[in-house]
DRENVOLUM-203047 format. One record per residue (C-alpha): x, y, z; residue number from 1; residue in one letter. Coordinates in steps of 0.1 Angstrom, whole numbers. Example, Ala and Ser with C-alpha at 12.3 -4.5 7.8 and 13.67 -1.06 7.14 Angstrom:
% residues 2
{r {123; -45; 78}; 1; 'A'}
{r {137; -11; 71}; 2; 'S'}
% end
This chain:
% residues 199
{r {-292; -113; -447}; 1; 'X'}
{r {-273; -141; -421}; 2; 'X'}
{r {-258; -150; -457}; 3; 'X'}
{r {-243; -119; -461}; 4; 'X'}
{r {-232; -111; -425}; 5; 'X'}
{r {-211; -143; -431}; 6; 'X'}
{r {-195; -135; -458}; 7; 'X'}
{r {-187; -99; -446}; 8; 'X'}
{r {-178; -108; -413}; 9; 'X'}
{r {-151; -136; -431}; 10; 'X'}
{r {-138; -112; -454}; 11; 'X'}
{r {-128; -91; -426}; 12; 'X'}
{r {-114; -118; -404}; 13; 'X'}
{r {-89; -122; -435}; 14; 'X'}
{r {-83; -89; -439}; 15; 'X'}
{r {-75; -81; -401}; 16; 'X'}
{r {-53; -116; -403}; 17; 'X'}
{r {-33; -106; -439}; 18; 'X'}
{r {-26; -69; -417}; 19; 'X'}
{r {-16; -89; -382}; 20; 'X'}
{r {7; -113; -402}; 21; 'X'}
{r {21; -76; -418}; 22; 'X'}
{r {24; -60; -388}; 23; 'X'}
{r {47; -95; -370}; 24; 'X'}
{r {72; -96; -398}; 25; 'X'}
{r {77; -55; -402}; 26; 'X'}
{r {97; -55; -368}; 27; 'X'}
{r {115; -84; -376}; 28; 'X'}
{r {136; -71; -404}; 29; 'X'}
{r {143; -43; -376}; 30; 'X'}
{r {152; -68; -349}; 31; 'X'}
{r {176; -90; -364}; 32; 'X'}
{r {216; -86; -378}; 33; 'X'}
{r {227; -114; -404}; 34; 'X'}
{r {264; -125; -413}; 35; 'X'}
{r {265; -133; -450}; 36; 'X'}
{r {295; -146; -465}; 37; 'X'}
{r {296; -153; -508}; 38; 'X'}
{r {321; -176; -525}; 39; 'X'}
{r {345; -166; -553}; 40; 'X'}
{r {329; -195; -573}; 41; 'X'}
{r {310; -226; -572}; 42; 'X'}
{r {340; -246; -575}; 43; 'X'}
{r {347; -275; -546}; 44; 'X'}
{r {382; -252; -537}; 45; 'X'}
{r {362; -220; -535}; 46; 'X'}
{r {328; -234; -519}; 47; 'X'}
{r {354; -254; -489}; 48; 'X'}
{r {369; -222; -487}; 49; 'X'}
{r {337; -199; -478}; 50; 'X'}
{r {332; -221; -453}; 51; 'X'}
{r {367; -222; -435}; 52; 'X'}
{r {364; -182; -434}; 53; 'X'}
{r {326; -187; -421}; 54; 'X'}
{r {341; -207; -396}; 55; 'X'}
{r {369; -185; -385}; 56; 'X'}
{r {351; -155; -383}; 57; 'X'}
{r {327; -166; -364}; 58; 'X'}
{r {351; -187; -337}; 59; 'X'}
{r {369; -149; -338}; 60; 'X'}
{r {338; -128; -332}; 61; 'X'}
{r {318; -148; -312}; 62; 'X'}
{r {324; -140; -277}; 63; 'X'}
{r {315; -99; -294}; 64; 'X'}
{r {276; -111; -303}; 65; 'X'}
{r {269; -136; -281}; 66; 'X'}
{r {270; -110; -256}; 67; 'X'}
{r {255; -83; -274}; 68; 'X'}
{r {215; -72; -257}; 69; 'X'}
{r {202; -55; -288}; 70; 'X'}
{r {207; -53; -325}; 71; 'X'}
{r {218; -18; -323}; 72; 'X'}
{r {243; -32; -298}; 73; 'X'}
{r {252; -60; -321}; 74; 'X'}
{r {255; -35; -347}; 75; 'X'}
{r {278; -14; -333}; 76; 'X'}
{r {300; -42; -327}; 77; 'X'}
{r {301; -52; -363}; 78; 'X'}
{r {316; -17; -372}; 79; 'X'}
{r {337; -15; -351}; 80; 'X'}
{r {354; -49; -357}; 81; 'X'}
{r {349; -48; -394}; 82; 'X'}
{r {389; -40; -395}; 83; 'X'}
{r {390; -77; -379}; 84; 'X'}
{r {366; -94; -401}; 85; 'X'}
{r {380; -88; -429}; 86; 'X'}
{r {418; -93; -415}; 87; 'X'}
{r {398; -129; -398}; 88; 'X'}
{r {390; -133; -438}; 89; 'X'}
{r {422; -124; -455}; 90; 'X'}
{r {443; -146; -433}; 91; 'X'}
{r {423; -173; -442}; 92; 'X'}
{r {422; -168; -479}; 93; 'X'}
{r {463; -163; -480}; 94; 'X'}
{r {466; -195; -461}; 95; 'X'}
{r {448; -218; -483}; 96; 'X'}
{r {471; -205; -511}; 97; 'X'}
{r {446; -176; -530}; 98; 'X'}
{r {454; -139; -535}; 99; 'X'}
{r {423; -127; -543}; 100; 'X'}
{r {406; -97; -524}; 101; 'X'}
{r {381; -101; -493}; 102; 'X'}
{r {359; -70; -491}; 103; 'X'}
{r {336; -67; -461}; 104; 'X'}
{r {308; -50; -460}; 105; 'X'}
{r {284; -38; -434}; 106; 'X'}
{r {248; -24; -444}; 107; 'X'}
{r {212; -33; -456}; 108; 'X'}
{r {211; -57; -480}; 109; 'X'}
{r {180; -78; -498}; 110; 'X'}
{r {172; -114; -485}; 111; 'X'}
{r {145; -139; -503}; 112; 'X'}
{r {125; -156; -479}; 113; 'X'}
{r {148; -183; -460}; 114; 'X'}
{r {138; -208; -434}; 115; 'X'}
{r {168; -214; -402}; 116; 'X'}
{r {158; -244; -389}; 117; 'X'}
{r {119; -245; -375}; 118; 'X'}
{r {124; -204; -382}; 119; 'X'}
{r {113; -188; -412}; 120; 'X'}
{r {129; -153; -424}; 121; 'X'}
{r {104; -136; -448}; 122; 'X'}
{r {119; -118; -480}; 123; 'X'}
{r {132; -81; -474}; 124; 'X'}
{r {155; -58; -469}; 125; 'X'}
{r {176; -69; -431}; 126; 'X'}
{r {212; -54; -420}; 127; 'X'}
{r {241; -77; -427}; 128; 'X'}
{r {277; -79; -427}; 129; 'X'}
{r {287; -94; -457}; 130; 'X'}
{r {317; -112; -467}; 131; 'X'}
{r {324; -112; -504}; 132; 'X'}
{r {354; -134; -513}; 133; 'X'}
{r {368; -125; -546}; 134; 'X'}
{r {345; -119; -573}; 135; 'X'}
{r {316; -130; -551}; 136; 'X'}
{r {300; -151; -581}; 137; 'X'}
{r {298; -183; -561}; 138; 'X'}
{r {272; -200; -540}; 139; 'X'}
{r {266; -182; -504}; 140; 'X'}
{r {263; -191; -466}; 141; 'X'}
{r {242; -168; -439}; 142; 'X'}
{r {234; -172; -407}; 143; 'X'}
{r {220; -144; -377}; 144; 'X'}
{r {240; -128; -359}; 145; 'X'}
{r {216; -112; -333}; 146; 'X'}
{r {200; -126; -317}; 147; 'X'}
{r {232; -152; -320}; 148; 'X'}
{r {216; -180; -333}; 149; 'X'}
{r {249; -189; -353}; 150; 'X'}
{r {270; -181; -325}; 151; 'X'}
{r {259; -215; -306}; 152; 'X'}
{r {282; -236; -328}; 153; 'X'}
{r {314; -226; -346}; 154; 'X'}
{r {317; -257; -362}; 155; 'X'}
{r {286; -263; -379}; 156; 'X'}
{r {292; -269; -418}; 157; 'X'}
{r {264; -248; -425}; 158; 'X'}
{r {224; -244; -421}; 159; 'X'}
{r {195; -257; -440}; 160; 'X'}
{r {185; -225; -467}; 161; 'X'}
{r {157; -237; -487}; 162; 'X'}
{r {132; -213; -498}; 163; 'X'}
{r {99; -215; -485}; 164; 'X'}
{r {68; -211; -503}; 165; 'X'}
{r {41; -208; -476}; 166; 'X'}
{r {60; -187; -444}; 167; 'X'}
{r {44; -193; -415}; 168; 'X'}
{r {68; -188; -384}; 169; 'X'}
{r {86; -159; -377}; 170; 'X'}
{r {113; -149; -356}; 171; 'X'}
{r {88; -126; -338}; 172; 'X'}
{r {81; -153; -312}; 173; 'X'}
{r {113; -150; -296}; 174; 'X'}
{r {98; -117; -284}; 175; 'X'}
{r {75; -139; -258}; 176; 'X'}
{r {104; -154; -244}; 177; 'X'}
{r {113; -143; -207}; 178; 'X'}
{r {138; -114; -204}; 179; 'X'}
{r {171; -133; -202}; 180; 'X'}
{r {167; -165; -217}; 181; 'X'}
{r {194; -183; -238}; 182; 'X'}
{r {187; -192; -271}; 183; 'X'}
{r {216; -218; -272}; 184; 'X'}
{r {193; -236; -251}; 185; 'X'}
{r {163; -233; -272}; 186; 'X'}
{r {184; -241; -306}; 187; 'X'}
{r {198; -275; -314}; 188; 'X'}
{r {220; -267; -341}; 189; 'X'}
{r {227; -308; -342}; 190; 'X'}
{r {193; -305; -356}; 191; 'X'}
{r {205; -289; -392}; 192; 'X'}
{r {214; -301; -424}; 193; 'X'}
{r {239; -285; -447}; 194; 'X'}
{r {232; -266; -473}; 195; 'X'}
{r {239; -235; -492}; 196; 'X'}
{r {221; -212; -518}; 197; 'X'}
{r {220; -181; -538}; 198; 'X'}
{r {211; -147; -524}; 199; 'X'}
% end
């Protein structure tokens, strides 16, 4: 009988841990705004190119989400400067000598399961504004908007995206952090290593 009350009372521990890992991620996808920006090609040219633009827009935009206090707010923001993304984009593109077109694009959009640093971002469906440069059949770059997480450093050739297998943090925990606290100060950005990868 003890036998049994073990197993039954294990099988339910799992059970109520597989729904409370559920329940963490669900409001992350609802909690966070992602700036995704995808090369004309995999060629040296286009990949340096994705990055200058990155680079750009985010020097441009940043002091618009760094101050933003919610993802709606954040959101907001990114329609109503879309206008200036995508101008942010085009200049770029026109100065390194290319003609092809820069669409931006603001809406939901599916992610695999990526890791930010010591972060982990499990597979779904997250808002974004995306950046699609040319025919968009090139390697891509991402980062978060909101909370600003790529808004610390403007000049950060990129972030570490490898897929990970086995998830086991989550941006949820930023929601323990005191009202008011600055991420930049929580986030070493230093701390990265380049890299890019397919959505």
């Amino acid at each position: 009988m003890k036998k049994w009350l073990g197993i039954i009372l294990l099988v339910s521990l799992m059970m109520g841990g597989f729904w409370w890992n559920q329940q963490q991620q669900i409001p992350l996808q609802d909690s966070v705004l992602r700036l995704h920006v995808i090369a004309n090609s995999d060629s040296l040219a286009d990949q340096a190119l994705k990055m200058e633009v990155k680079n750009q827009i985010v020097k441009v935009m940043q002091a618009e989400f760094s101050t933003a206090d919610s993802k709606q707010e954040a959101w907001e923001r990114a329609i109503r400067n879309k206008a200036v993304i995508e101008e942010t984009a085009r200049q770029v593109v026109a100065e390194w000598g290319y003609s092809y077109p820069v669409q931006v694009e603001i809406g939901e959009y599916q992610f695999p399961t990526k890791a930010y640093g010591n972060l982990v971002l499990p597979q779904g469906k997250y808002d974004a504004v995306r950046v699609v440069l040319g025919q968009g059949q090139g390697q891509n770059w991402w980062c978060v908007l909101f909370p600003p997480l790529c808004m610390v450093s403007s000049s950060d050739e990129g972030l570490s995206l490898g897929s990970v297998e086995n998830p086991k943090i989550t941006l949820k925990c930023l929601e323990l952090l005191p009202q008011g606290a600055r991420i930049s100060r929580l986030y070493d950005p230093s701390q990265e290593t380049p890299g890019d990868d397919r959505p």
